[in-house]
C-alpha positions as CSV (number, residue, x, y, z in Angstrom):
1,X,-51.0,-65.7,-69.9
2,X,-53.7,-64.1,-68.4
3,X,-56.7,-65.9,-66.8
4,X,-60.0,-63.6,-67.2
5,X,-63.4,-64.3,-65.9
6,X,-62.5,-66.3,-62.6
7,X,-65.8,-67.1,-60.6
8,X,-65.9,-65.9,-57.1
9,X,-67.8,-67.8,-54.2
10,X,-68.2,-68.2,-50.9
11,X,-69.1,-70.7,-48.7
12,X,-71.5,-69.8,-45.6
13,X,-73.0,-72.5,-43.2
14,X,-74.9,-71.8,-39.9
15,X,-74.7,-75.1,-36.9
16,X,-77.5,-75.4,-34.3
17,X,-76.1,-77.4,-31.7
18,X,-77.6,-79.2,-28.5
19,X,-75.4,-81.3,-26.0
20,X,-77.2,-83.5,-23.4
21,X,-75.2,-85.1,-21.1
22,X,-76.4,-87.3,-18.5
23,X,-73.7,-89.1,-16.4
24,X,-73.9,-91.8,-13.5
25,X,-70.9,-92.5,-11.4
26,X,-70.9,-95.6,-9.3
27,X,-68.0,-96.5,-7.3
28,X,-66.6,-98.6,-4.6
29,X,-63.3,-98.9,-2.4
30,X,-61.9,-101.1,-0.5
31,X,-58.7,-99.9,0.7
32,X,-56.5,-101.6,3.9
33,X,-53.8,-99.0,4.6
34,X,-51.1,-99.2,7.0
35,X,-49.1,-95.4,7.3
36,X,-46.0,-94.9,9.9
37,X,-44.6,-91.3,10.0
38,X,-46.0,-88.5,9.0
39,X,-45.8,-86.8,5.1
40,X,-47.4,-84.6,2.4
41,X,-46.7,-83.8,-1.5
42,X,-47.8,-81.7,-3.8
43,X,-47.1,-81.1,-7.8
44,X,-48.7,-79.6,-10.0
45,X,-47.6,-78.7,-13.2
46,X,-50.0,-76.3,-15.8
47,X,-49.0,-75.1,-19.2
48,X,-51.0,-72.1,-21.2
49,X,-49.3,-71.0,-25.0
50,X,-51.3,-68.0,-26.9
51,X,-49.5,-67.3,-30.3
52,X,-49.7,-64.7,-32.3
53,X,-51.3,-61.1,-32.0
54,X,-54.9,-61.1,-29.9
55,X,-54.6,-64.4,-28.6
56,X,-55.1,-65.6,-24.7
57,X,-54.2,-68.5,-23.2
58,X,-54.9,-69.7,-19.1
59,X,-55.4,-72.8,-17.5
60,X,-56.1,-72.4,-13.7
61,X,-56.1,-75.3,-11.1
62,X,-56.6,-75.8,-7.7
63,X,-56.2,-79.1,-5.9
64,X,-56.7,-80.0,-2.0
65,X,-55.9,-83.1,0.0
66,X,-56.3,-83.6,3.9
67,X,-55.8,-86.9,5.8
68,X,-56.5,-86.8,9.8
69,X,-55.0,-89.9,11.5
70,X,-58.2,-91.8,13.1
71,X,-60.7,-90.0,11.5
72,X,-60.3,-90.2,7.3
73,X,-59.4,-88.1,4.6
74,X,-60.8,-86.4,1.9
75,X,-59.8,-84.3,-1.5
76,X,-60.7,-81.7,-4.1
77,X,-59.8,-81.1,-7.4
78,X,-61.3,-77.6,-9.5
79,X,-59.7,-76.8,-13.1
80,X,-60.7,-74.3,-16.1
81,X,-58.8,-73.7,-19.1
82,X,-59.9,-71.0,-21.5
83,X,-58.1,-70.0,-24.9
84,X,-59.4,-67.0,-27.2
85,X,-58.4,-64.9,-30.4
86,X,-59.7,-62.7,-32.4
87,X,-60.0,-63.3,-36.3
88,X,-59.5,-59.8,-37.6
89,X,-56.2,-57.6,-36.0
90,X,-57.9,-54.8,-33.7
């Protein structure tokens, strides 16, 4: 059987978009800590996958944390992860 006359189409949309983002934080602590000895960790675990040809995958981290006996502490956290490909093989 052969099918003759098939219509053809194609779908195109365009998508303005427009993110606001307006954020308020409010916090508050109240922390009694008792510490003996002296110690520091660290782990950190980060994954990136790209599959298939032209692809890229990364996900970069860096994380700091100081306490100083009799003075405080503080800590710092910056991340990105980025992932591209390209539609058509190069």
């Amino acid at each position: 059987m052969t099918v003759t006359n098939l219509e053809a189409f194609a779908i195109e949309f365009e998508k303005a978009v427009d993110i606001q983002e307006q954020v308020d934080v409010q916090k508050q602590f109240d922390i009694d800590v008792a510490v003996q000895a002296n110690s520091a960790l660290a782990d950190v675990k980060a994954e990136a996958t790209a599959l298939g040809p032209n692809s890229h995958a990364e996900t970069l981290g860096v994380t700091s944390t100081t306490s100083v006996a009799g003075v405080g502490s503080s800590s710092s956290s910056i991340a990105e992860s980025t992932s591209l490909s390209s539609l058509h093989p190069m």
